[in-house]
N, C-alpha and C positions, 0 to 999 in steps of 0.2 A: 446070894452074894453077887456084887456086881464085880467088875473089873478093877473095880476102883477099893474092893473090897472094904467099901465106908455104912457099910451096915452097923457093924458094932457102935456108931456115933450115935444111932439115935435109938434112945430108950425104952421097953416095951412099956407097953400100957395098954391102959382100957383100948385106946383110939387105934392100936397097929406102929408099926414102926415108922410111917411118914407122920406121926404125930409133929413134928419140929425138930429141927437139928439141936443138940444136947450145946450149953454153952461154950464159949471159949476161954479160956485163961487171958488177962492183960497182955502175958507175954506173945502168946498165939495168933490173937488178935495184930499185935503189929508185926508179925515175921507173915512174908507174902508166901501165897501159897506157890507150890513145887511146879513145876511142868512133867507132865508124865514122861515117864523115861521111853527111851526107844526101842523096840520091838530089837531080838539080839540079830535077827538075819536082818538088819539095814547095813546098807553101804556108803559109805563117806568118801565125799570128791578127794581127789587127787590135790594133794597141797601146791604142790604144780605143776603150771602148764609146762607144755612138750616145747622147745627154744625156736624151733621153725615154726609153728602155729603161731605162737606169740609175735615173732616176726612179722609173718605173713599179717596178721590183723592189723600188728599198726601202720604195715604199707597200704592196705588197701584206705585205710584212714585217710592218712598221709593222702594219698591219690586222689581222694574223692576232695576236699580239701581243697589244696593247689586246682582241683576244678573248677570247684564251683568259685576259687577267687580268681583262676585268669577269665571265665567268662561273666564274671562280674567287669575287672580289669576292661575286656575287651568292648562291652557296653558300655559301659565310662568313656573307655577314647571316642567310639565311635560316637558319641553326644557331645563331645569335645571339638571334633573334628568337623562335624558337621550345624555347630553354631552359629551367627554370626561373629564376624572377628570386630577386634576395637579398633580398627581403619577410621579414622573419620573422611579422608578423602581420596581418592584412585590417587595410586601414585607409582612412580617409575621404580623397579630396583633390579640392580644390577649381581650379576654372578661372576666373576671374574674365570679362566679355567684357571683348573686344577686349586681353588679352592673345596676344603669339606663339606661334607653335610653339616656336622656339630659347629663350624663356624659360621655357615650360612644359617642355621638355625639360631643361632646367638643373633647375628646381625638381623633376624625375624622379627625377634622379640624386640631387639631395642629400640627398632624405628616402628613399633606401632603396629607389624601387620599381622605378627599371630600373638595370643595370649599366651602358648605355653609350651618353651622350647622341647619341654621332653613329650607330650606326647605328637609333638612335631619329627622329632625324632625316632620316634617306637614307626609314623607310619613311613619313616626314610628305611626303617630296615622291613618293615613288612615289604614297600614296594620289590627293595631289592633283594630280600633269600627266599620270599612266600612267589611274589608273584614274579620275580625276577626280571624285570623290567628295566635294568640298569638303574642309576644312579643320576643325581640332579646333572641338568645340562648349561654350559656355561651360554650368560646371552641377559639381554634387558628385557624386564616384563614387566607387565602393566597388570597391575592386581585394583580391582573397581573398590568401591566403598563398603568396609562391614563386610569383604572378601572370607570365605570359612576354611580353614585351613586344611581342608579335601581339595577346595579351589585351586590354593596356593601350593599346594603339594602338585597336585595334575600338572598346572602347569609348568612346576622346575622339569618336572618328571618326564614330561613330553615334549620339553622345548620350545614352546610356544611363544615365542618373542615376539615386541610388536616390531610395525612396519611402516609407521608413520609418524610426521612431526609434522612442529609446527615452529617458524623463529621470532618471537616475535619483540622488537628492537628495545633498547634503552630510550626513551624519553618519548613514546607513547603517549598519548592520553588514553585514559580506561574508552573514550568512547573510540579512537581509531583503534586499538584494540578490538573491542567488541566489531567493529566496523572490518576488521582482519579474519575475525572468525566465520563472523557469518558468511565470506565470500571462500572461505576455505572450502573444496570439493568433497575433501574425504572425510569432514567430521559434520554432524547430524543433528537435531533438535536447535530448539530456539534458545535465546537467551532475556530470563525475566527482565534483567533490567542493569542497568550500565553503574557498574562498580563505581564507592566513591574513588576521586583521585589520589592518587599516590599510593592504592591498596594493593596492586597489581605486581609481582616479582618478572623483568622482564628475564627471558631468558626464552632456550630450545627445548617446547615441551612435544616429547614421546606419547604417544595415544595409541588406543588396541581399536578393533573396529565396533565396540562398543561403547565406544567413549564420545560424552557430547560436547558441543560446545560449554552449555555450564557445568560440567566437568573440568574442563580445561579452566576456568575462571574461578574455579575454586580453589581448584589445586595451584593456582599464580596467590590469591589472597593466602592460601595458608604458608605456600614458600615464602611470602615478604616478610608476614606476622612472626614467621621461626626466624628469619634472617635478620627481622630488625631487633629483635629479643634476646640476640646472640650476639651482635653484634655491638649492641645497646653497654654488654655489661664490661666491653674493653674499651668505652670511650676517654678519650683526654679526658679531666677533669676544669680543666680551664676553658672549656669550647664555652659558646651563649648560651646553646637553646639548653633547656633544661625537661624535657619532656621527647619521647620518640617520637613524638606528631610533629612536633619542630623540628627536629633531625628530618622526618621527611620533605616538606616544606622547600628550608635549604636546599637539602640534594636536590630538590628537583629542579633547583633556579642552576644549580652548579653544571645539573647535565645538559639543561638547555644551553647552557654560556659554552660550553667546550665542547668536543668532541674525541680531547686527546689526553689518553692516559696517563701525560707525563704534566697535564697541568690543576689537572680537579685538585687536588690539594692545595694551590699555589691561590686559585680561585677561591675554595672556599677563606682561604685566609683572608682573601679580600675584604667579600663580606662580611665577615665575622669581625675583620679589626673598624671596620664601617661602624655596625650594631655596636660595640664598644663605645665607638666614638659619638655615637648619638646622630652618626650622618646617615641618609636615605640612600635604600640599596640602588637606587636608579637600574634597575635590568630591566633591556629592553625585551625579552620575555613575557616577562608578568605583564607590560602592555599588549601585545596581544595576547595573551591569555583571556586579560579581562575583557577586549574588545568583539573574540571571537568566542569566548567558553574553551571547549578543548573537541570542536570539532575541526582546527585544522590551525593554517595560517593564515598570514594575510597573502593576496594577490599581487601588492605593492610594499615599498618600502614605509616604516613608519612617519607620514606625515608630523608636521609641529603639532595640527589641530586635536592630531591625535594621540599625542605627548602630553598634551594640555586637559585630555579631557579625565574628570573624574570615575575614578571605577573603583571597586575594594581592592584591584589588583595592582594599579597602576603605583608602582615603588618611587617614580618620579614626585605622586604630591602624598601617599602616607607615611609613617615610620613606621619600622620596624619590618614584621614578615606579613604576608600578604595572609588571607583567611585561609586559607587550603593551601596544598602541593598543586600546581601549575605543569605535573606531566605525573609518569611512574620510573622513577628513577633507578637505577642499574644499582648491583651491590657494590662497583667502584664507588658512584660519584656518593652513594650514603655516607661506605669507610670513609671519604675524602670530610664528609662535613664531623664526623665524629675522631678522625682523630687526621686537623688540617695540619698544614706546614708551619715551621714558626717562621714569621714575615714581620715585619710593618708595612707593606704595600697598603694603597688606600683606590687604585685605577689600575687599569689595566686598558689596550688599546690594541688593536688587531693590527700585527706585525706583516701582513700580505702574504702569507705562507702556510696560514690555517692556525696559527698559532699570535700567540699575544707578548706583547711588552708591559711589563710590570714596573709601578712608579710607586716610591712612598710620600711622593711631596707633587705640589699642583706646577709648580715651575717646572719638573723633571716631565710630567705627565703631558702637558702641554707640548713639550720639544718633542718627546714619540707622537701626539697628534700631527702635529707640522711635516714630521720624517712620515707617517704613512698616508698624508695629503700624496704626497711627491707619488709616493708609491698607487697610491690608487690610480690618479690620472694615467700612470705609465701602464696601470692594466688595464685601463679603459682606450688608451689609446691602442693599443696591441691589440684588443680584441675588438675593434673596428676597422684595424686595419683588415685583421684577419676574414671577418666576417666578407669584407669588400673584394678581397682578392679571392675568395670561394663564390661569390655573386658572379664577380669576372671569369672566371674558369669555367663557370654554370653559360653563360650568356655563351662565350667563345665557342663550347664544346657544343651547343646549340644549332650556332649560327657553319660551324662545320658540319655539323649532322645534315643541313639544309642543300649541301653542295658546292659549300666555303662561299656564300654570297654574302657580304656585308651590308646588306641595304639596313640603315637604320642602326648603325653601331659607332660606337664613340672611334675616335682617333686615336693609337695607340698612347698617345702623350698621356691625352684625358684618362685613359685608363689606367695607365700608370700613375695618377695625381689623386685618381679616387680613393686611395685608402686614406693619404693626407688629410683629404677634404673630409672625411667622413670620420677624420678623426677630431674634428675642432666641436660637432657638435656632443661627445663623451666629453668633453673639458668642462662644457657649458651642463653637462649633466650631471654635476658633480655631488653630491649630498652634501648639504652643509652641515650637518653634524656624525661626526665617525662614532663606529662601532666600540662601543667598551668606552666612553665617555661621559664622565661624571659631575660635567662641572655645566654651571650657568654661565655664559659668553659674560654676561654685565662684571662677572667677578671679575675680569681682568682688566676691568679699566679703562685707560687710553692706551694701554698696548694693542698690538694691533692683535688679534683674536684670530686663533687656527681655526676656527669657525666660520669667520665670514663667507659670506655669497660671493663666486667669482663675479669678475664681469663678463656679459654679456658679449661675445663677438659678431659685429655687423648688426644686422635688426633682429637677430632671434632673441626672443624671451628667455630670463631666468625663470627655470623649472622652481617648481613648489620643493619648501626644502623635505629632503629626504632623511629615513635614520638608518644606519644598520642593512644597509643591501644584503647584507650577505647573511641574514638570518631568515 
């Protein structure tokens, strides 16, 4: 007999009782066989656990857990932190004091230099309760291109502000520009190649001592591109140009014409009711522009010959805007061409005080020509006199240092008579066409023309005519 006590299943016979197991009934067959029962001295676990064990396991859970997810967490920042950032170019920013981290980290993100305020944030409190290091320092920093926000972090953190500028003026050309940098002492490397015109944002760029010149040129092309883009989407609706390359263009004629803030609007109107009217801007600008390119000015006043002569720049024989910007124009004189003054002025004419008289008709425009003839001889005259009586004082203070001996010195009369005299040949110097004048002398006919050539006093020559001295 086994344990199992399944002998009596199988039947004697000739062969022993392993002959074959005896059959089963249908019903037998489908009821599954039993599991042997349990020996009576087994013990059966405790239905339940003890309330602290049970505890205790699922803290230690718990714990393991929240570990293995903050140094996950902390490998994440840490490849976050030390990526590169989406900077496309070095650029300046500012920390005001007693601005936050959580604002300063906002103002991060929106202008480009980190991708991702919070874990900008996680390393603003590591600095300050792990490593305790205080807190960001207020100051302007220069953060380079594609800067990783460990960089940017360091240096709020340590206060590293830069220490250097650069100013560089409204109506530039990209190559005096370029021409400004490379003579600059404290910035370094070369520069590929001379920006197109009008791409350049002028203004005072802040640099760290890792910053190059084409640095600096990139960071002016990306300030204009944002400035003209921004600025582009609040313009008049009624202006000409219809493209922001034409907006540039303009401005730049507008910053070349003026130099004073209370008139770039008044000017651009000029133009602009000009281009309405189908008349040539005549600025005398775009002639040197086209005569010289944009490495400088001219040496002298604009000759007729060179009034006369053909260039894609010169506004005297094309219509309309010239082929490019003819400087790099200031955020004024742009606002000024995107949203100008309402006018009909058609001229404008240099008032002798740095500033212009404005005319909407050719009879009005003329009588301001004629009033700053007057005016100009009277500061030509002044400033001959002047020049003559500093000559005299030079000579006199001379001929004292010598021992007071006059050998070879004028009579006091002659001397006193020398500014007079030396004021007839400024009369005789006179430019025969003023600055800011738009008109052809023939249009006026048999009137007598504020234009003409003085006469000649005594045998001196009239001078070649002159345009625009004062540009």
């Amino acid at each position: 007999m086994t344990a199992n006590n399944s002998a009596d299943r199988f039947a004697p016979g000739p062969a022993g009782p392993h002959a074959g197991p005896l059959p089963r009934s249908p019903a037998e067959a489908l009821e599954p066989m039993r599991a042997p029962e349990l020996p009576p001295d087994w013990d059966e676990p405790e239905p339940n656990q003890h309330p602290f064990l049970k505890m205790l396991d699922g803290l230690v859970t718990f714990v393991f857990l929240l570990a293995c997810l903050g140094v996950g967490i902390f490998y994440w920042a840490k490849i976050q932190l030390d990526q590169p950032g989406p900077l496309a170019t070095s650029t300046v920013f500012a920390v005001p004091k007693g601005e936050g981290g959580s604002s300063v980290a906002d103002r991060l993100e929106q202008e480009g230099i980190i991708a991702n305020r919070r874990v900008f944030m996680t390393g603003i409190l590591y600095f300050k309760y792990i490593k305790g290091q205080g807190s960001l320092k207020a100051g302007e920093y220069e953060f380079r291109k594609n800067a990783t926000m460990r960089e940017v972090l360091d240096t709020l953190v340590e206060g590293k502000s830069i220490e250097h500028k650069v100013t560089l003026a409204e109506g530039l050309t990209s190559y005096q520009i370029v021409q400004r940098l490379m003579g600059h002492r404290e910035l370094r490397g070369e520069i590929k190649e001379v920006p197109p015109e009008g791409s350049l944002l002028p203004d005072t760029y802040k640099f760290g001592t890792n910053d190059t010149r084409q640095d600096i040129l990139e960071r002016m092309r990306a300030a204009q591109a944002k400035f003209l883009a921004k600025v582009w989407e609040t313009r008049d609706p009624d202006i000409v140009v219809t493209t922001p390359e034409e907006a540039l263009i303009l401005a730049s004629i507008v910053e070349k014409e003026t130099g004073r803030a209370d008139e770039r609007q008044r000017i651009s109107s000029v133009f602009q009711n000009r281009i309405r009217k189908k008349m040539r801007l005549q600025s005398d600008p775009t002639i040197i522009y086209g005569l010289v390119g944009g490495k400088g000015a001219l040496d002298h006043p604009i000759q007729q010959e060179e009034l006369d002569r053909e260039t894609a720049y010169n506004t005297y024989k094309i219509n309309g805007l010239p082929p490019t910007p003819i400087a790099n124009p200031g955020r004024a004189a742009i606002e000024a061409v995107l949203r100008p003054a309402k006018t009909k002025d058609l001229y404008f004419v240099a008032d002798g005080s740095g500033g212009h008289i404005f005319a909407p008709t050719l009879d009005e425009h003329n009588k301001n020509v004629v009033a700053w003839r007057k005016i100009e001889r009277e500061i030509r005259a002044r400033e001959a006199a002047e020049a003559a009586a500093k000559a005299a004082a030079e000579e006199a203070a001379g001929t004292a240092a010598d021992g007071g001996a006059l050998t070879g010195a004028a009579p006091a009369g002659e001397a006193a008579a020398s500014p007079a005299q030396a004021a007839a040949p400024a009369t005789a110097a006179e430019p025969t066409i003023a600055p800011g004048v738009f008109v052809d002398p023939e249009s006026l006919g048999t009137t007598v023309s504020p234009f003409a050539e003085p006469e000649a006093t005594g045998s001196e020559p009239v001078p070649s005519p002159q345009r625009n001295p004062n540009r």
